[in-house]
N, C-alpha and C positions, 0 to 999 in steps of 0.2 A: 504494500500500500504506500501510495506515492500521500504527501499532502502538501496543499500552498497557501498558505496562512496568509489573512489580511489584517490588521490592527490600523485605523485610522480614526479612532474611536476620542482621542485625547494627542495633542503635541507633537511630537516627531514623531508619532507610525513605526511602523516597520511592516516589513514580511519578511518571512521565512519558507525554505523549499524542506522539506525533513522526509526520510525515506529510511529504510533499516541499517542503512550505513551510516548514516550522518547527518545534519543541518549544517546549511547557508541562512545569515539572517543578512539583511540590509534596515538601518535605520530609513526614513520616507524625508528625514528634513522639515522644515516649520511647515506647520499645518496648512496655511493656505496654497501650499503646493502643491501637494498629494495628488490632486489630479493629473495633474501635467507630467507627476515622473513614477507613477505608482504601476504601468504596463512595463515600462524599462527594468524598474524595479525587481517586479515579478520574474523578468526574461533572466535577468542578471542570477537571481537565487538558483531559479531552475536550473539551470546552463552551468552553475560552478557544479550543480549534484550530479551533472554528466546525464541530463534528462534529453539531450537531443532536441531542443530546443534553440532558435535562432532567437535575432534580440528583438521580433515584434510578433515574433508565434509563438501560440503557449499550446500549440496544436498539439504536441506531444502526449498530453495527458488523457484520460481515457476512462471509459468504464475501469472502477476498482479503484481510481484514484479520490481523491477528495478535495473538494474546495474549502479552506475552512476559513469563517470570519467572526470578528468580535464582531456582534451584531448593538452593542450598548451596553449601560450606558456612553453618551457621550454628544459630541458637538454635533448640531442639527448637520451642516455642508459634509464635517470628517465622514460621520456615519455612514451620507447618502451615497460619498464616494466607495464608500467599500463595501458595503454590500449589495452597492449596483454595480461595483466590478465584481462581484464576488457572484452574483446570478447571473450576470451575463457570461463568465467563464466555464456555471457551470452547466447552462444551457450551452454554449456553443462547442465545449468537449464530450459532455458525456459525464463529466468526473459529478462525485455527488458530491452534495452541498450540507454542511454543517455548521449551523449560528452556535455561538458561544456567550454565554454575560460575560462581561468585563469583570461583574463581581464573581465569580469566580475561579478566570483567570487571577483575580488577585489575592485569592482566598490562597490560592496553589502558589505563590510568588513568594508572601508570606512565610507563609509555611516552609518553605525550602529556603529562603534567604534570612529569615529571621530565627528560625528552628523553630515555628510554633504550631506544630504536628497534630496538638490533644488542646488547646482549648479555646474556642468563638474568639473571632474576629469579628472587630466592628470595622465596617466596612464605609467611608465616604466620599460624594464625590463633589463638587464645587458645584451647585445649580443656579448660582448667580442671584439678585436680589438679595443677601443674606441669608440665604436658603441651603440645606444641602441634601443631597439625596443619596439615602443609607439602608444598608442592611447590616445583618448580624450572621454572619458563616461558622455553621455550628459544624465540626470534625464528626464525621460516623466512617464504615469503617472501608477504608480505601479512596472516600471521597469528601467532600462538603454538601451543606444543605444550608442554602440562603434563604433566610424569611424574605417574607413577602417586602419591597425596598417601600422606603415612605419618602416623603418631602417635607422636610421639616427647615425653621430656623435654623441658625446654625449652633445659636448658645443653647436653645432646649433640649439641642440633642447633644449638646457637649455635658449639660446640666445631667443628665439622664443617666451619663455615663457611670460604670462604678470605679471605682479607686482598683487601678491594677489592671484594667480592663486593655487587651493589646489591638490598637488601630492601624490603620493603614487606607489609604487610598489617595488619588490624587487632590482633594480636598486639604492633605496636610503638606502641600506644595503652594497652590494656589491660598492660601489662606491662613501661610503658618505664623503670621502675628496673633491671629484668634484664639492659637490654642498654648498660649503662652503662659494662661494662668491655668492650664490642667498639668502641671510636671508630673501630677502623679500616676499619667495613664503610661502605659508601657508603646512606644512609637516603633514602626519599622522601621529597617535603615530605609533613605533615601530611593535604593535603586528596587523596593518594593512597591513605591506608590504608584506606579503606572504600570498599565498593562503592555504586554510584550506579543509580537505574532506567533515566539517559539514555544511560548505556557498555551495559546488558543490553539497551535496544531499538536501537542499532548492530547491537550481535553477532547477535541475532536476526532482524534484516533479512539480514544477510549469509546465516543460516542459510537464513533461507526462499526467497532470493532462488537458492540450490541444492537447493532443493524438500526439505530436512531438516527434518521436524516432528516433534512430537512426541503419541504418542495419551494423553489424557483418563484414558483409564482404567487406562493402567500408568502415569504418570509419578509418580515417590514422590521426595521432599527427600533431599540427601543431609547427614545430622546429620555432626558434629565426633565424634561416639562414641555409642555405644549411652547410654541412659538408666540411670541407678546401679540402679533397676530390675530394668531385664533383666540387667546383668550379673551382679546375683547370682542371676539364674534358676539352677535346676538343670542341670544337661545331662541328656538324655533318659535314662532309665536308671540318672543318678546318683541 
């Protein structure tokens, strides 16, 4: 099983080409880029794993391989770009298609970067307005289990927190003057708070590997919140 990771979910992106021999990753560069160098990108990962792949076909890949993408949270534009390269790669090979949360790719990041194997992670991400959007990634046995994410303040949910409690997410990047008066919760290091494309093509092998895919034509991103947008839409009737 071949797989080609997308992460464009938060910041510099990446992908990853991963296969039983080894991984190629490539960072994607500042965010508003991603579109313009994220096919190159792709071609570039593939072609170091010796997939026979030229630098604007990704035609190589096939039934049995896999497309895998952070599907969210994350930036309204990041998201749209990767998981609309991300179905269009896997309608136009064949290869199947597996969305990932971000929370827990970072549940798995975590855990192997911080050593924190056996006990919930609280889990945040930056939802803008003073807002953030959280879960809680409880350890069971071989995997994680993320409660349902909320949107909350960002102090109620710091409030909330218990004393000792280990966090992580990109929220403690974008936001780390706020959580200057909690020293007592236990922090990742740095290089856990963001998702990675080579933790989503893990997760996604594991996925596929129990025949859980995902179809082309319903998978949709999950945003941090509606777009300022639509929330002032009317409600129908009003």
């Amino acid at each position: 099983m071949r797989i080609l990771a997308i992460d464009t979910s938060f910041g510099a992106g990446s992908v990853a080409a991963v296969d039983q021999d080894g991984m190629a990753e490539r960072p994607l560069g500042p965010a508003g880029g991603h579109a313009r160098v994220l096919t190159a990108a792709l071609a570039e990962v593939a072609a170091e794993r010796g997939w026979g792949v030229g630098p604007t076909s990704l035609g190589d890949l096939g039934p049995g391989d896999v497309i895998a993408v952070v599907r969210g949270p994350g930036s309204f534009t990041g998201l749209r770009v990767g998981v609309a390269a991300a179905k269009a790669l896997a309608w136009t090979t064949g290869a199947s298609l597996v969305g990932v949360s971000g929370f827990d790719v970072l549940a798995r990041r975590a855990a192997r970067l911080a050593g924190w194997p056996d006990e919930p992670i609280a889990i945040a991400y930056d939802a803008g307005r003073g807002d953030v959007f959280a879960a809680i990634a409880t350890p069971t046995t071989g995997d994680w289990t993320i409660a349902p994410p909320c949107l909350v303040p960002l102090d109620s949910w710091l409030d909330s927190l218990p004393t000792g409690v280990r966090v992580t997410g990109p929220a403690l990047d974008a936001l780390a003057d706020r959580f200057t008066a909690r020293t007592d919760l236990a922090r990742a290091t740095p290089e856990a708070w963001h998702p990675l494309a080579a933790d989503a093509a893990a997760l996604a092998r594991a996925r596929a590997e129990a025949g859980e895919f995902d179809d082309p034509r319903t998978l949709l991103p999950d945003y941090l919140r509606q777009s300022y947008a639509e929330e002032r839409k009317p409600l129908p009737g009003g």
